[in-house]
MARGUVO-381571 format. One record per residue (C-alpha): residue in one letter; x, y, z. Coordinates in Angstrom, 1 decimal. Layout:
# MARGUVO-381571
['a', [X, Y, Z]]
...
//
This chain:
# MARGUVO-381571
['x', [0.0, 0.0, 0.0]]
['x', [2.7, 2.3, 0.8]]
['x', [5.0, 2.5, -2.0]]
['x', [8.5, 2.2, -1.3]]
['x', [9.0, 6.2, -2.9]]
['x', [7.4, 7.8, 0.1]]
['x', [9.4, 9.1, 2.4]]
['x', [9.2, 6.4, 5.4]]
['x', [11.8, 4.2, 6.5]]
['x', [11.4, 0.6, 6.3]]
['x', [9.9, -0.2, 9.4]]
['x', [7.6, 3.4, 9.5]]
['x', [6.3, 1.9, 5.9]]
['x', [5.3, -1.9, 7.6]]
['x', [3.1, -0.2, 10.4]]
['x', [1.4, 1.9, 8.2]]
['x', [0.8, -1.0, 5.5]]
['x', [-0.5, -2.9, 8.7]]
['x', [-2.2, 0.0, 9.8]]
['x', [-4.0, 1.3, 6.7]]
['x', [-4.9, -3.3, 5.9]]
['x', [-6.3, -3.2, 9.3]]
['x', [-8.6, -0.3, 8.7]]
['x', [-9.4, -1.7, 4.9]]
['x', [-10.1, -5.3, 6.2]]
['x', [-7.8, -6.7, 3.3]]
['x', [-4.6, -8.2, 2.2]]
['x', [-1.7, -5.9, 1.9]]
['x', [-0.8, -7.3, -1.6]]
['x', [-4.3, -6.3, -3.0]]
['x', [-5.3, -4.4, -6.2]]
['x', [-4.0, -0.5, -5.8]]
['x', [-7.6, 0.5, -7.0]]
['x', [-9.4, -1.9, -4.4]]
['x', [-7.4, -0.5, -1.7]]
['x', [-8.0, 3.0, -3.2]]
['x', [-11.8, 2.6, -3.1]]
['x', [-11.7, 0.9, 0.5]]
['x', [-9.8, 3.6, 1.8]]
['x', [-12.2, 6.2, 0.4]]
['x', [-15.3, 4.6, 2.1]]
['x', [-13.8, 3.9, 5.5]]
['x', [-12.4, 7.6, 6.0]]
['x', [-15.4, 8.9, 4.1]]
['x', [-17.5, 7.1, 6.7]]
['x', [-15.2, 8.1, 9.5]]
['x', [-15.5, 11.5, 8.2]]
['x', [-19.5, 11.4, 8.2]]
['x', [-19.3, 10.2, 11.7]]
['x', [-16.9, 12.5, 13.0]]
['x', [-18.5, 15.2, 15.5]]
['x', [-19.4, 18.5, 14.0]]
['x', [-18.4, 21.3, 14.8]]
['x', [-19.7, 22.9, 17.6]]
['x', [-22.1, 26.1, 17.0]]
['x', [-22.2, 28.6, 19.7]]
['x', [-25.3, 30.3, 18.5]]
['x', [-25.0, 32.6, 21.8]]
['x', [-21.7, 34.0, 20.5]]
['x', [-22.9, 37.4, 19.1]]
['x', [-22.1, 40.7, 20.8]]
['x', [-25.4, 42.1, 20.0]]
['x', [-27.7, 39.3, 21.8]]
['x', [-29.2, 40.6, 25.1]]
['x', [-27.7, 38.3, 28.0]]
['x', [-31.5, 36.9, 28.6]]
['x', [-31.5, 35.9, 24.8]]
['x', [-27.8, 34.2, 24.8]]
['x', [-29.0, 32.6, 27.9]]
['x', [-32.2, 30.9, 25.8]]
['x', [-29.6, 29.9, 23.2]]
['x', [-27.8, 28.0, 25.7]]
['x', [-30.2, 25.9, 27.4]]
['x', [-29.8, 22.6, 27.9]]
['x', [-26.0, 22.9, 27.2]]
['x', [-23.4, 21.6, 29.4]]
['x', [-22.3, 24.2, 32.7]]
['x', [-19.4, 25.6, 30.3]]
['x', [-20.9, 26.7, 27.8]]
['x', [-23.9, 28.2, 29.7]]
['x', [-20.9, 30.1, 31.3]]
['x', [-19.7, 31.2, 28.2]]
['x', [-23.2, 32.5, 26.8]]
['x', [-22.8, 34.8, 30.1]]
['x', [-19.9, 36.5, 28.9]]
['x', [-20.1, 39.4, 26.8]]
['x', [-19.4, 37.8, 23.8]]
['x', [-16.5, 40.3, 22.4]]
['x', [-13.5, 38.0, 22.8]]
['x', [-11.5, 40.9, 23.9]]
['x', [-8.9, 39.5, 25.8]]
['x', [-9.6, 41.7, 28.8]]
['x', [-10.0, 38.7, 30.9]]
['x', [-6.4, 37.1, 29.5]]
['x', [-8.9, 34.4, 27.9]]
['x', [-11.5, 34.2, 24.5]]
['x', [-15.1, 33.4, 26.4]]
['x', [-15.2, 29.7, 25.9]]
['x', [-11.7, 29.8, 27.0]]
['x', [-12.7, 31.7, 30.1]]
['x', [-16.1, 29.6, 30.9]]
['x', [-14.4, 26.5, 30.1]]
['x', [-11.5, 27.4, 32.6]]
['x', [-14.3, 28.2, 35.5]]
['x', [-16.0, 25.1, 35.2]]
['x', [-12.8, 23.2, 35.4]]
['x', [-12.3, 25.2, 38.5]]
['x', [-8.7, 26.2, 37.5]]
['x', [-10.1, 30.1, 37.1]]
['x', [-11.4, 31.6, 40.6]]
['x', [-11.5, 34.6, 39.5]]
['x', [-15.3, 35.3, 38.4]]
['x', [-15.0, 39.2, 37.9]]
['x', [-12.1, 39.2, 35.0]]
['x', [-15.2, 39.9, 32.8]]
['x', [-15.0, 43.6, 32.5]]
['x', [-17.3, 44.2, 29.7]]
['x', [-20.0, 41.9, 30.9]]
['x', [-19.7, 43.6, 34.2]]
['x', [-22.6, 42.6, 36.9]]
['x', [-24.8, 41.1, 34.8]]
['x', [-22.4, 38.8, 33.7]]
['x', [-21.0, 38.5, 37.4]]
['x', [-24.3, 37.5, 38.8]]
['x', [-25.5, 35.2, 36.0]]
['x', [-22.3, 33.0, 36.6]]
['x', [-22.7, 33.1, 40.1]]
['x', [-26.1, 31.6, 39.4]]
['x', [-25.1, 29.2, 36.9]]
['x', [-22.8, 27.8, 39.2]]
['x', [-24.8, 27.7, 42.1]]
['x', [-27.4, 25.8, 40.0]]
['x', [-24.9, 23.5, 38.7]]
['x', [-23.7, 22.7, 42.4]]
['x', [-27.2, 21.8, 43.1]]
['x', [-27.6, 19.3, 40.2]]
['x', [-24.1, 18.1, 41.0]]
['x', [-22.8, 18.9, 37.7]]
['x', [-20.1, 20.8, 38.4]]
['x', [-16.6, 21.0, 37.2]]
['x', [-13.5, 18.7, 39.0]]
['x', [-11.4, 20.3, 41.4]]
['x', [-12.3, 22.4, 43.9]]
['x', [-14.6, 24.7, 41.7]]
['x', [-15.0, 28.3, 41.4]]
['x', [-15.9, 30.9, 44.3]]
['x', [-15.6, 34.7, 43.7]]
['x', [-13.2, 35.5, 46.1]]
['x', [-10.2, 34.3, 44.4]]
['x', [-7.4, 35.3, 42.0]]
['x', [-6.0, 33.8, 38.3]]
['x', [-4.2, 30.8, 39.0]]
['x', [-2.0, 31.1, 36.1]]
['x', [-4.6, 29.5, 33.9]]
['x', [-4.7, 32.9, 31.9]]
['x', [-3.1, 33.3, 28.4]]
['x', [0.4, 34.6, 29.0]]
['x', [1.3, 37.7, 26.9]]
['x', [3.6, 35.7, 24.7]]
['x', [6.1, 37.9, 24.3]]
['x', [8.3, 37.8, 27.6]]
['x', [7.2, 35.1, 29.6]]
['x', [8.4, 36.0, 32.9]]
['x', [6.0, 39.3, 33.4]]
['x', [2.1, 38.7, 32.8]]
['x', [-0.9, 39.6, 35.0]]
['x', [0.1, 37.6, 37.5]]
['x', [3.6, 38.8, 37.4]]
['x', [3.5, 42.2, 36.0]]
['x', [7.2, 44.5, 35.1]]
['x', [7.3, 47.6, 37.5]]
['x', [8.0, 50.6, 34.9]]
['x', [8.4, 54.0, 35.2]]
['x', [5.7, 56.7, 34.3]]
['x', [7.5, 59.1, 31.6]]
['x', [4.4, 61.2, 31.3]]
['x', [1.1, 62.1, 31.5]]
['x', [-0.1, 64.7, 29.1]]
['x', [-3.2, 66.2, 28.4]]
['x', [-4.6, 66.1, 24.8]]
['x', [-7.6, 68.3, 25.4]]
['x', [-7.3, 72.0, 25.5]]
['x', [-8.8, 74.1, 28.1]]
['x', [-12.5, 74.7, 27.6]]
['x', [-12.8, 70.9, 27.3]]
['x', [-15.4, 68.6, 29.2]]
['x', [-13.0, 65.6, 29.2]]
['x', [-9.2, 64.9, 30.7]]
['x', [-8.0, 62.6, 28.0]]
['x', [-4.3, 62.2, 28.6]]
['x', [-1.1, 60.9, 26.4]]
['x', [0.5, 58.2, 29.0]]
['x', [4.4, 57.3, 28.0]]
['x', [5.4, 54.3, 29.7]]
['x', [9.0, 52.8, 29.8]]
['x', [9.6, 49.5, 29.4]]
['x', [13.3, 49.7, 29.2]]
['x', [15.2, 46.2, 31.0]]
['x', [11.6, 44.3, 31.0]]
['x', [12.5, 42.3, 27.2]]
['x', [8.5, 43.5, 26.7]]
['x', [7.8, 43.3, 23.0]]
['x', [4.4, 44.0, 21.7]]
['x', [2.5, 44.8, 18.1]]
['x', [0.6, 47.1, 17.1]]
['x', [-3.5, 46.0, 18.4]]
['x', [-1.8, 44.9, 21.5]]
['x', [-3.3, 46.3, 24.7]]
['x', [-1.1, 47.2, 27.7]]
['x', [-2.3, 45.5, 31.0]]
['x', [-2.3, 48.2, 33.8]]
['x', [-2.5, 47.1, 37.8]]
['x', [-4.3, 49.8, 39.3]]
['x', [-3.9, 50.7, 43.0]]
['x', [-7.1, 52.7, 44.4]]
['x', [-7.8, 55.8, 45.8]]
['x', [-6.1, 56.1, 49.1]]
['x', [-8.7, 58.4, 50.5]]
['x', [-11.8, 56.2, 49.4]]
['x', [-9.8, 53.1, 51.4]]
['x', [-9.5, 55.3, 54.6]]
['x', [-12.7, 56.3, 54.4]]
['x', [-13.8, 52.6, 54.3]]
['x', [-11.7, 51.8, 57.2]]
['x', [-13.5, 54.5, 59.1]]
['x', [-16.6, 53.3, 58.2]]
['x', [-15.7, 50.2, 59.2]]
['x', [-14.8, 51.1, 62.2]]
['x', [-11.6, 49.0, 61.6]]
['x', [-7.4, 49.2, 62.4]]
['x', [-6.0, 50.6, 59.3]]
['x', [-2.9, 48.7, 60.3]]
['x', [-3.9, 45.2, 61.4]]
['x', [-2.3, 42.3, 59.0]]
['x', [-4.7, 40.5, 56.5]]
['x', [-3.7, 38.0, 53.6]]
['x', [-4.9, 38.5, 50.3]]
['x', [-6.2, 37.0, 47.6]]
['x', [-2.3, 35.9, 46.6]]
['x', [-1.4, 34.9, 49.4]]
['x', [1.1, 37.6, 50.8]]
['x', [0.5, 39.8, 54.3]]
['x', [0.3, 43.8, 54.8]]
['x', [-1.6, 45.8, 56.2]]
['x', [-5.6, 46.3, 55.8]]
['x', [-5.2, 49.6, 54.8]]
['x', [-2.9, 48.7, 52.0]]
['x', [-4.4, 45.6, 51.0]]
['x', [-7.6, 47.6, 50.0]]
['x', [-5.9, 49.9, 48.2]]
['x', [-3.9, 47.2, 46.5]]
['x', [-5.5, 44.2, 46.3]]
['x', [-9.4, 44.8, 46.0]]
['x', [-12.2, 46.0, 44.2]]
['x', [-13.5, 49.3, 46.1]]
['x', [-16.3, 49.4, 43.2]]
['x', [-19.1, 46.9, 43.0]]
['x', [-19.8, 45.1, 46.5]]
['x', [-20.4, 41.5, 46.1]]
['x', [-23.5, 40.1, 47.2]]
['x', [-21.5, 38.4, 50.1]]
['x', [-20.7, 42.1, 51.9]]
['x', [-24.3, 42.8, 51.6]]
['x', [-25.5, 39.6, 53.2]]
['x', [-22.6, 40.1, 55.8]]
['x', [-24.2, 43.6, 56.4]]
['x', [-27.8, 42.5, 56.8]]
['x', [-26.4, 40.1, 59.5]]
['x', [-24.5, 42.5, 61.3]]
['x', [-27.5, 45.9, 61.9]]
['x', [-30.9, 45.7, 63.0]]
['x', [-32.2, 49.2, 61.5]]
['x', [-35.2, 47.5, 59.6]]
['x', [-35.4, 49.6, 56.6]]
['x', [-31.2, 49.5, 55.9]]
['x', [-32.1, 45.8, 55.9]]
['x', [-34.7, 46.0, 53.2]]
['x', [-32.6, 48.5, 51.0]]
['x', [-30.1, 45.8, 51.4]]
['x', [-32.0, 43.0, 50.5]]
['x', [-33.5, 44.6, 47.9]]
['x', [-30.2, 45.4, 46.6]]
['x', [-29.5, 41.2, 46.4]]
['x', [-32.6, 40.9, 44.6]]
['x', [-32.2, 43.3, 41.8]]
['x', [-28.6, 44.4, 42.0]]
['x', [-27.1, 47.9, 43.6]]
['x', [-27.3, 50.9, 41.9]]
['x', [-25.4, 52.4, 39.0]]
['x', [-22.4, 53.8, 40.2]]
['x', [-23.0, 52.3, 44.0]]
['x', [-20.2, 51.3, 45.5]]
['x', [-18.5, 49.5, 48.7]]
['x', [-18.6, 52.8, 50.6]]
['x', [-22.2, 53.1, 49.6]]
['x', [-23.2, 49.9, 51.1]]
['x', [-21.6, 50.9, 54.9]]
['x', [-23.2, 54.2, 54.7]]
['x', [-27.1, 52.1, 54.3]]
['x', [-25.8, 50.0, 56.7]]
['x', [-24.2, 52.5, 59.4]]
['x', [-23.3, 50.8, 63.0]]
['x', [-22.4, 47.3, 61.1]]
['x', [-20.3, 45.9, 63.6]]
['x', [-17.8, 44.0, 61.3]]
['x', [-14.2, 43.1, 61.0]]
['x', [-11.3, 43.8, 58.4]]
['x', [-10.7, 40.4, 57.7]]
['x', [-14.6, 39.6, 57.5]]
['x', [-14.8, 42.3, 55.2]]
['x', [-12.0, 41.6, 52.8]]
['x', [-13.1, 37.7, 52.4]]
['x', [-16.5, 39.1, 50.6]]
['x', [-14.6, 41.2, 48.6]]
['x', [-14.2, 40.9, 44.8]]
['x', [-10.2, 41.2, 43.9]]
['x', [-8.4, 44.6, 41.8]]
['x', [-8.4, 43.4, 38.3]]
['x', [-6.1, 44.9, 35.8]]
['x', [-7.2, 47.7, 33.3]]
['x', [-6.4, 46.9, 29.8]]
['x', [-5.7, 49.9, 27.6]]
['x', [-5.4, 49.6, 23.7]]
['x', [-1.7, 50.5, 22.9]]
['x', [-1.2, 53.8, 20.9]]
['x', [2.0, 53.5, 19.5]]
['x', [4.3, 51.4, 17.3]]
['x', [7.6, 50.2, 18.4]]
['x', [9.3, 50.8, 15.6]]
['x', [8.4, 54.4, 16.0]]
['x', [9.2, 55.1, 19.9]]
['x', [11.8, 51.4, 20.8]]
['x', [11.5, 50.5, 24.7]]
['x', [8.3, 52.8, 25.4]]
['x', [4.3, 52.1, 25.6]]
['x', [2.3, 54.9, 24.3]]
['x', [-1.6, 55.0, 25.7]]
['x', [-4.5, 57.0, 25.3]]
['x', [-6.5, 57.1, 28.6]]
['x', [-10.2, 59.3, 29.6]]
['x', [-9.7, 60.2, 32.9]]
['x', [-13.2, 59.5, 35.1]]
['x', [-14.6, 61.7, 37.4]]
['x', [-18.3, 62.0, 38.1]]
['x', [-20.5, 62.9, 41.3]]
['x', [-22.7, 60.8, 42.7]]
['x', [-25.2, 61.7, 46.2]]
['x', [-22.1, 64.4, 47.3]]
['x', [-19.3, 62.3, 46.7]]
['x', [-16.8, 62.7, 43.8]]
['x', [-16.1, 59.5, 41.9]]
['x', [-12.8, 58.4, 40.2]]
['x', [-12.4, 56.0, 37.6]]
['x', [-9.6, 53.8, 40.2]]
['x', [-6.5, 53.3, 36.9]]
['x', [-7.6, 56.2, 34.8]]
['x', [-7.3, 58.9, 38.2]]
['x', [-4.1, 56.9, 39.1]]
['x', [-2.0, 57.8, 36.1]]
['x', [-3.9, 61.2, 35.4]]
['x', [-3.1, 63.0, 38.6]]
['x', [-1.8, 60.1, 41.7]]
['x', [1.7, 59.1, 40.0]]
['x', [4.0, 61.4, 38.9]]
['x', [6.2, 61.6, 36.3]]
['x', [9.6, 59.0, 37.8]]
['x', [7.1, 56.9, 39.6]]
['x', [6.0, 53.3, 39.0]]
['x', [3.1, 51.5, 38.0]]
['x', [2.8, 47.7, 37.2]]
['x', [2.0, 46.7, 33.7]]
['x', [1.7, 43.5, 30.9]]
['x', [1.2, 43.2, 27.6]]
['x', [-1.9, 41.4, 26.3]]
['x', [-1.7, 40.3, 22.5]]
['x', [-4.1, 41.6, 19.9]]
['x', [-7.3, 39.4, 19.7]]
['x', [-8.4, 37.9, 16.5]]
['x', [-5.9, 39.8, 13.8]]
['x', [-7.1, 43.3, 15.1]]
['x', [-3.5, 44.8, 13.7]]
['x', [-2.0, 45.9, 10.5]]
['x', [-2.5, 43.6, 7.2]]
['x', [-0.2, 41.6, 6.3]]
['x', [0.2, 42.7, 3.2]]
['x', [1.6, 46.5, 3.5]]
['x', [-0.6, 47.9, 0.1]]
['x', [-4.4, 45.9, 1.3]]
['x', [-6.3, 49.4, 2.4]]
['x', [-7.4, 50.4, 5.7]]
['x', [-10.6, 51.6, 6.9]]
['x', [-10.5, 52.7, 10.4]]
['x', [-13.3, 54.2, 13.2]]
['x', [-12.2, 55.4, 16.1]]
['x', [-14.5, 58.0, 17.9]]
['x', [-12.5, 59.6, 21.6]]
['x', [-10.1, 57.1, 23.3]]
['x', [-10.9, 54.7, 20.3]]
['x', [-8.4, 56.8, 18.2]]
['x', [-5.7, 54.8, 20.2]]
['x', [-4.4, 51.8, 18.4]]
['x', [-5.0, 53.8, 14.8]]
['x', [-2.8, 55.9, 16.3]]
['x', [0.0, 53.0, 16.6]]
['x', [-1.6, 51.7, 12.8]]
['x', [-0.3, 54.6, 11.2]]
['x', [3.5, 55.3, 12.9]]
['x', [3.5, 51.1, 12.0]]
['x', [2.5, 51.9, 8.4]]
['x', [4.8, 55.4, 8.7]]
['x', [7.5, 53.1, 9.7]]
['x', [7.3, 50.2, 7.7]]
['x', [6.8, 52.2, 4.2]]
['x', [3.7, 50.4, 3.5]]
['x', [2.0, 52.0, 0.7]]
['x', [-1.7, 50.7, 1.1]]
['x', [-4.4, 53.2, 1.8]]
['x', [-5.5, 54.5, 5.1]]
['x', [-8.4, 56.2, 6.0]]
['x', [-9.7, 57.2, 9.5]]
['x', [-12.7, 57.9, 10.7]]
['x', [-12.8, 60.1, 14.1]]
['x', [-14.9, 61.5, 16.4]]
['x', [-15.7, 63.4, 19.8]]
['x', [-17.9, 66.7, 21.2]]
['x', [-15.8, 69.5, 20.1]]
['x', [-13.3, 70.1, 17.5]]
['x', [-11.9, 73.2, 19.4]]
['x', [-11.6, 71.4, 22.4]]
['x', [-11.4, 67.3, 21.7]]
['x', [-8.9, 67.1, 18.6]]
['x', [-6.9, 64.7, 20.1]]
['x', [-3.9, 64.1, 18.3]]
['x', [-4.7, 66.9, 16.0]]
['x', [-1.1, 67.6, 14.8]]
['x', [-0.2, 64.1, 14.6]]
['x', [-3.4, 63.9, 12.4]]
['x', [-2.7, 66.7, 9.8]]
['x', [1.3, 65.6, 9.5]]
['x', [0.0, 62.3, 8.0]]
['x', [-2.5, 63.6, 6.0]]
['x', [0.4, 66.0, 4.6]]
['x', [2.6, 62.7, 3.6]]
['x', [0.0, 60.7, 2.1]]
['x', [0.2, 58.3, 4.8]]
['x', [-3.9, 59.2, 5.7]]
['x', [-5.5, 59.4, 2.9]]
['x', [-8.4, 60.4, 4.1]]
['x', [-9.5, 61.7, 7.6]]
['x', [-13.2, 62.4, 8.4]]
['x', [-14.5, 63.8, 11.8]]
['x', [-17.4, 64.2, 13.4]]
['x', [-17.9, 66.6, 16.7]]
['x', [-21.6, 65.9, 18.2]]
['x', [-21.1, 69.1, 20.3]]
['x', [-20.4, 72.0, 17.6]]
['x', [-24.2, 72.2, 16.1]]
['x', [-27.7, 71.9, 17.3]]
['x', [-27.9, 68.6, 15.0]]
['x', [-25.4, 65.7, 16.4]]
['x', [-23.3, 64.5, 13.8]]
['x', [-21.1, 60.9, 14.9]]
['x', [-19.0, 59.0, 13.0]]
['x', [-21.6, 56.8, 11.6]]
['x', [-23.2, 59.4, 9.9]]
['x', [-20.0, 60.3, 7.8]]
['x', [-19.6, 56.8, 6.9]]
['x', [-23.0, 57.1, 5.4]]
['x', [-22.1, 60.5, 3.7]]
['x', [-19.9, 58.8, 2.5]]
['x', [-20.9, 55.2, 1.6]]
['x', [-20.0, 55.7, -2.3]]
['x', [-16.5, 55.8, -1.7]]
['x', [-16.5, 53.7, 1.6]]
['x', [-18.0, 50.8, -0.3]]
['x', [-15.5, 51.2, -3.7]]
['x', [-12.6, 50.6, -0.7]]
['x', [-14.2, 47.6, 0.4]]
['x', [-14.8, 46.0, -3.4]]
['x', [-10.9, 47.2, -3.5]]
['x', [-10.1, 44.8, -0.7]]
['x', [-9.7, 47.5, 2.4]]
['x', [-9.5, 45.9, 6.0]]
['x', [-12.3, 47.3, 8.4]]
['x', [-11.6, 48.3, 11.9]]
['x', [-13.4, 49.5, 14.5]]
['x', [-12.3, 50.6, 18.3]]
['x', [-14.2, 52.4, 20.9]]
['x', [-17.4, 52.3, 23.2]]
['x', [-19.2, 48.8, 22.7]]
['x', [-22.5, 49.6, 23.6]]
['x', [-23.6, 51.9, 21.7]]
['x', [-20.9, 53.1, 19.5]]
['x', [-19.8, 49.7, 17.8]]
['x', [-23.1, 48.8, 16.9]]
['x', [-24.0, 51.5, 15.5]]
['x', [-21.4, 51.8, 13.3]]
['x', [-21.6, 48.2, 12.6]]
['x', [-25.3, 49.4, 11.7]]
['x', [-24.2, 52.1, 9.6]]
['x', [-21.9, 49.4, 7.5]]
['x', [-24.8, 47.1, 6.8]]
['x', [-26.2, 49.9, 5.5]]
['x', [-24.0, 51.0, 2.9]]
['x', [-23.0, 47.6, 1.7]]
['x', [-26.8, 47.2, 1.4]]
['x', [-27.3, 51.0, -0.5]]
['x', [-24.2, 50.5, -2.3]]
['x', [-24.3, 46.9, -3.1]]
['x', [-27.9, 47.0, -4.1]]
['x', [-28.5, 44.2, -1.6]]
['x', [-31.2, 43.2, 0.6]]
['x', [-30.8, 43.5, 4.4]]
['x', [-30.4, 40.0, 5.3]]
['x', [-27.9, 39.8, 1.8]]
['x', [-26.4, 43.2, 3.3]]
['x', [-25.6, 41.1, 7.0]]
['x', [-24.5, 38.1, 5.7]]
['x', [-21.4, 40.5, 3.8]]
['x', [-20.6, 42.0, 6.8]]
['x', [-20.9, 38.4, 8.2]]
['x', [-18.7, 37.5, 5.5]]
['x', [-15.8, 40.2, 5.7]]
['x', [-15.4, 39.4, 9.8]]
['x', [-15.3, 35.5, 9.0]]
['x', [-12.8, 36.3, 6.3]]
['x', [-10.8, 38.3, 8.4]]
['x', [-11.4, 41.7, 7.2]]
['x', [-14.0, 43.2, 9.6]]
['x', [-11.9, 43.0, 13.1]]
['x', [-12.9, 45.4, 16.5]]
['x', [-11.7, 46.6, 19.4]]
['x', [-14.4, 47.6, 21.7]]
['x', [-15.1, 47.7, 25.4]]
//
């Protein structure tokens, strides 16, 4: 069966001659055609019987959680877990979802909260389907999941220097922290320079830059107060090491959403009837937007609680993962990032975004702040091929990895097309990288740039709508091949622009609007339709 031509050795050729006869049922020395056709109906049949693949019909962004949910029924405990998770693959969590889900209900992953843009829903929903799987006693080997822990090490490294990762981040230095808006502005967008200089960090451009925050050390103070608590007795944290409680919170845990755990602690620990309905209200339909673990000791004032009881319900500090705004072949050993600071007021109390405050205005320039690199998710970078155009929309903080995309392009010579698409409230005021901008344009690196500020006239204008002005064109750089790329605000802002897309390929394309779906379908399967969102 194996001729004596193919490259095998003698003995590699006499198992796979017994091998393939076995699998035939017949004689080595038979006719090459009857072995031919034999072998074509036993792999064809092993083929037919071979398990398809699997269809996760709950993996779509734009499903409502209840609706990915119904998909999901009846499936086994991971991938109910994965129909939980927001469904964007971003890597924020160091997994893909089914990674993620699949690593919970192993019980390697502890860590139920690395689902940032999921957020509570997606919190309490595992929670439940855990809880319910416990029940059935279907749950995953090992010791299973709980809420209170940290990543194991299960998490996707960052692949380019193995030794620092979430769970080992590089301590680098803050360069700067400048401001992009100019005074009159609404917003404190800043240009963050990182250096990475000694760490062996490498990353692309589409990689994100994993930031450890530390929180506020006047919101942790105040929480010991209202604790009624020793800001210097010793607690352990979720990895294992000892300081003080003062420092682990501002360290080591989530200040922002209390767990369901705290509350129940609380309604254990007061006898004020109506701070024990608010609470258990609270467990019933979740806390508040913006409510936070302060909030929940000011309902539940004279709690008579420990640090260490405390700590044990709360959920651990995850990292913040900001998309990288720069190219290393443009600026070597540094990290470039392009960060909205967060401040808002909430029932007299100012409220700050815990990584975006800490490199805005609590480290200075010298300092340190703890970082990783996670890897681009699904081929959101650069084509391959330096002349395939690119179509980019990036609205505010979502200018950031376009930013990197065109010092890569700059760099590298390409000599494809580039065309960006950007937005925010005021063009006086919100420009960001104006200069940066208009240099490229000047080159003939951007071809074309196309802004929209919602702020500058009675009508809003966003970046969606100059897509559609400008669908003729938009669409001949699809037909040419472009790449299509997306960054920004995932609620709202991605699908609306994925809206405005279908729209034009349908106007454009003269297509219907399921034909005008199943392109767009088409160019993200084909991997030409990639985003970034949050």
């Amino acid at each position: 069966m194996i001729p004596e031509s193919a490259p095998f050795n003698e003995e590699q050729r006499a198992w796979l001659n017994g091998f393939f006869a076995g699998l035939t049922g017949i004689k080595a020395d038979a006719d090459p055609a009857v072995v031919t056709q034999a072998l074509g109906a036993n792999l064809g049949a092993a083929v037919a019987e071979a398990e398809p693949e699997e269809d996760f019909a709950w993996h779509d962004s734009s499903l409502p959680i209840v609706d990915r949910m119904a998909l999901a029924e009846g499936k086994p405990t991971e991938r109910k877990l994965m129909a939980a998770m927001a469904q964007l693959d971003c890597g924020s969590c160091g997994y893909l979802c089914q990674t993620y889900s699949e690593a919970i209900a192993r019980g390697e992953e502890t860590n139920l909260t690395l689902c940032s843009p999921g957020g509570k829903e997606t919190k309490q929903m595992i929670k439940k389907i855990l809880a319910e799987s416990e029940s059935a006693g279907t749950a995953g080997n090992g010791d299973g999941a709980s809420l209170n822990g940290s990543s194991n090490g299960a998490a996707a490294r960052n692949g380019k220097a193995a030794q620092w990762s979430r769970n080992n981040p590089f301590t680098a230095k803050l360069i700067e922290s400048r401001e992009l808006n100019v005074e009159g502005s609404a917003k404190d967008t800043r240009h963050v320079v990182i250096d990475l200089t000694g760490s062996g960090l490498k990353y692309e451009v589409g990689d994100a830059l994993g930031v450890m925050p530390e929180n506020c050390p006047d919101l942790a103070t105040r929480l010991v107060e209202a604790m009624a608590a020793d800001p210097n007795v010793t607690v352990t944290t979720p990895s294992g090491t000892t300081k003080s409680l003062l420092k682990a919170l501002c360290e080591d845990y989530c200040l922002k959403d209390p767990s369901d755990e705290l509350i129940e602690l609380l309604i254990d620990r007061i006898t004020d009837p109506s701070a024990q309905s608010t609470l258990r209200n609270m467990l019933d339909v979740g806390v508040p937007d913006g409510f936070d673990v302060l909030d929940v000791f000011e309902v539940a004032k004279g709690a008579t609680v420990s640090g260490t009881e405390v700590i044990e319900t709360l959920d651990p500090l995850n990292p913040r993962l900001y998309s990288i705004a720069s190219s290393m072949k443009r600026v070597g050993d540094q990290v470039h990032l392009t960060v909205g600071k967060v401040v808002y007021e909430r029932e007299g109390r100012l409220r700050k975004g815990v990584a975006s405050t800490m490199l805005a205005e609590r480290i200075d320039a010298g300092e340190t702040v703890r970082v990783f690199v996670q890897p681009n998710h699904a081929g959101f970078t650069v084509p391959s091929d330096p002349e395939t155009p690119m179509i980019m929309v990036g609205p505010g903080t979502g200018i950031a990895p376009f930013v990197a995309f065109l010092q890569e392009r700059a760099e590298s010579k390409a000599g494809g097309k580039n065309w960006l698409f950007f937005g925010d409230q005021h063009e006086a005021f919100d420009f960001l990288y104006r200069d940066e901008l208009e240099e490229y344009q000047a080159s003939g690196i951007l071809t074309r740039l196309d802004t929209a500020f919602s702020r500058d006239s009675d009508q809003k204008v966003y970046v969606q709508d100059r897509m559609r002005e400008n669908a003729a064109e938009l669409w001949q750089w699809l037909q040419s091949g472009a790449m299509f790329y997306v960054c920004g605000d995932a609620s709202r802002m991605a699908k609306d622009v994925d809206r405005a897309l279908q729209q034009v390929v349908a106007s454009e394309g003269g297509m219907s609007d399921e034909e005008a779906a199943a392109y767009v379908k088409d160019l993200s399967s084909s991997g030409r339709y990639h985003r970034d969102v949050y």
